[in-house]
N, C-alpha and C positions, 0 to 999 in steps of 0.2 A: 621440473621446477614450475611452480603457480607465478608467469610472470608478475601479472595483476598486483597478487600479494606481495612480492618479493619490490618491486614500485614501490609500493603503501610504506612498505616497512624503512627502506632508504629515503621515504618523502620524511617520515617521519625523526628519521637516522641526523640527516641533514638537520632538520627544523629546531631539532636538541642542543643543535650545533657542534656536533660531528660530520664536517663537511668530509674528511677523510677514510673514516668510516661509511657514507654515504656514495663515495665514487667508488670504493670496494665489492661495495652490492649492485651498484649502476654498469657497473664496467661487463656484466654476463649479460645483464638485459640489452643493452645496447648491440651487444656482438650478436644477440638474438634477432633483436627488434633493429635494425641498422636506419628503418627510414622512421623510426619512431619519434618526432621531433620533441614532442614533451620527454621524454627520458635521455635523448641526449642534450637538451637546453640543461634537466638539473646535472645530471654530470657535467657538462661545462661549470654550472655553477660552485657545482661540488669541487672542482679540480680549482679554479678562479681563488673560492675560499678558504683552501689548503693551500695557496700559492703552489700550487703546480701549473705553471702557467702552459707549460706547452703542451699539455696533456687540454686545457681550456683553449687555447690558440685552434689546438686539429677538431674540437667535435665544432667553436662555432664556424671553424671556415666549412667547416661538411653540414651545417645548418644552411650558411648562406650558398651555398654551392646547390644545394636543394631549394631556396627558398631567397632568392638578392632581395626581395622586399623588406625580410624580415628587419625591422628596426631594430628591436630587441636583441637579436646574435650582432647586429654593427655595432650595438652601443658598447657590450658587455666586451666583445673583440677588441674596438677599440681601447677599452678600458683594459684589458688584458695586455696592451702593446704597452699602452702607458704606463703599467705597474712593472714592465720589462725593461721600462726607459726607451722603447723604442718607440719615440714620439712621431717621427716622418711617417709611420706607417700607418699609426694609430689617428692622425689627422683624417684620414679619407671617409675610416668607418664611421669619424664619432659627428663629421660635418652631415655624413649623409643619415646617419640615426635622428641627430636634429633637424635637418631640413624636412623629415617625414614626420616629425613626433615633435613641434615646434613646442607645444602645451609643456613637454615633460622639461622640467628645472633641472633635473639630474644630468640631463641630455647635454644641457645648454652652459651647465657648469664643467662638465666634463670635456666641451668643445673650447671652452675659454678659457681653462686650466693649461692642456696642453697647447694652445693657441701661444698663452704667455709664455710656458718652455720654449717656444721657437722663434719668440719676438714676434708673432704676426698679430699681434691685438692687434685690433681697430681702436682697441679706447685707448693706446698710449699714443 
């Protein structure tokens, strides 16, 4: 198997918006490539899009578990707990995705969203 090629084709799988389709082709490359952090971010993304959340839950904790800096798998994690309803959990990554990536809006809405679910605004 041309992993290279078989990426292109699932980047492209995805973009069509066949996220499910796209973690079908991701899911051999990943078990190939394990530390390959771009193909397992769009498989998480892939699994997130097709609401398979816990299939999205295990590659970004194995993102951050390779990488705590990474903002990007906090935000998307956290955003993953929150489409789970599990908002306690979901508070840690999406405060520390924003305190890293203060600039990003998506960040900053997604920390004040679930904020309001748990009553801890600061604006009420």
């Amino acid at each position: 198997m041309d992993l290279l090629e078989e990426y292109r084709r699932a980047t492209f799988t995805f973009e069509s918006g066949d996220p499910r389709g796209a973690a079908r082709m991701l899911e051999p490359i990943v078990e190939a490539e394990p530390h390959n952090a771009a193909v397992r971010q769009l498989l998480a993304r892939a699994y997130f899009n097709s609401a398979q959340l816990a299939g999205a839950e295990a590659q970004l904790r194995a993102l951050i578990d390779h990488d705590p800096s990474d903002h990007y798998a906090h935000h998307v994690l956290g955003r993953t707990l929150e489409r789970a309803g599990r908002f306690r959990e979901a508070l840690p990554h999406l405060r520390l995705a924003a305190a890293m990536k203060a600039e990003h809006g998506d960040y900053r809405e997604a920390l004040h969203r679930v904020e309001t679910w748990l009553g801890k605004n600061s604006d009420s």
